[in-house]
C-alpha positions in Angstrom: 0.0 0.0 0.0 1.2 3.4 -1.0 1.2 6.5 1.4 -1.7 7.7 -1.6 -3.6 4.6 -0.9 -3.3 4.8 2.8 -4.2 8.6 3.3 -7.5 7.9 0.5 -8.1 5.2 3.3 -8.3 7.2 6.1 -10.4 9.8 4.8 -13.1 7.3 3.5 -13.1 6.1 6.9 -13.2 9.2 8.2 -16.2 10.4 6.6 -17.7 7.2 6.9 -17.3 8.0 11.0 -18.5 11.6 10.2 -21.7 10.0 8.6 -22.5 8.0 11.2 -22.0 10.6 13.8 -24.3 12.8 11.8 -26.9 10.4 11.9 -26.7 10.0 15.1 -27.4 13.2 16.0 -30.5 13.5 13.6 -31.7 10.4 15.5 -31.5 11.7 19.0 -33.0 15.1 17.5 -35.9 13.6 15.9 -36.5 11.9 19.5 -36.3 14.9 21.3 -39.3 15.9 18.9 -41.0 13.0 19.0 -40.8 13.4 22.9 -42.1 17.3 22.8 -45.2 16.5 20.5 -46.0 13.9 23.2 -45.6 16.7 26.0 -47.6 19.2 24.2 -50.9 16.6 23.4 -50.7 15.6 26.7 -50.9 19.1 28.0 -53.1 20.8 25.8 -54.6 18.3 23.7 -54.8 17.9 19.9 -52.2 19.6 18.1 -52.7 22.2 14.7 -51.0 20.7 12.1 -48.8 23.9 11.7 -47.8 23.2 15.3 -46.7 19.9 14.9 -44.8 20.8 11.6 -43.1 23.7 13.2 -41.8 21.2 15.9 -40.5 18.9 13.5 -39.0 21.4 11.6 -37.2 22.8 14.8 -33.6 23.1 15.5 -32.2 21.4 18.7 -32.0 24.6 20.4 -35.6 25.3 19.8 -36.4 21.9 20.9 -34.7 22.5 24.0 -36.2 25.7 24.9 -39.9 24.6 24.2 -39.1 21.4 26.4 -38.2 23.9 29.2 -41.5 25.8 29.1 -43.9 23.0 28.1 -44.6 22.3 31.9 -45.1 26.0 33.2 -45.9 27.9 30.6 -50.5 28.6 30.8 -50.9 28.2 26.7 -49.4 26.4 23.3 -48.4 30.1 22.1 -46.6 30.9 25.4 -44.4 27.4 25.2 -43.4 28.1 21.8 -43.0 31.9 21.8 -39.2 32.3 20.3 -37.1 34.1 23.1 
């Protein structure tokens, strides 16, 4: 094996790690939404469609500030108001 061949190695193995680690992360996001849609039925019942496609469009940051609020914030608006 050249040093060309090993250094063409490493990076497919690389990205294959980088990959994986991405999906990964998508994964636990998309259960972090799944868990918040949960919270928020429970709470205050059916869900608008616009709600629930805002909260799986969300960012992780989102996700974790709306998770914050969704047990003492009164209304839906007030949990997902962006601060």
């Amino acid at each position: 094996m050249t040093i060309a061949d090993y250094l063409r190695e490493q990076g497919r193995l690389a990205g294959e790690r980088e990959g994986r680690l991405a999906g990964e992360r998508e994964g636990r996001l998309e259960g972090q939404r799944s868990t918040l849609l949960k919270l928020l039925r429970l709470r205050f019942g059916e869900l608008p469609e616009p709600v629930v496609a805002r909260v799986r469009a969300a960012d992780a940051a989102q996700i974790e500030g709306w998770t914050e609020r969704v047990l003492t914030s009164p209304t839906l608006d007030d949990v997902l108001i962006d601060r």
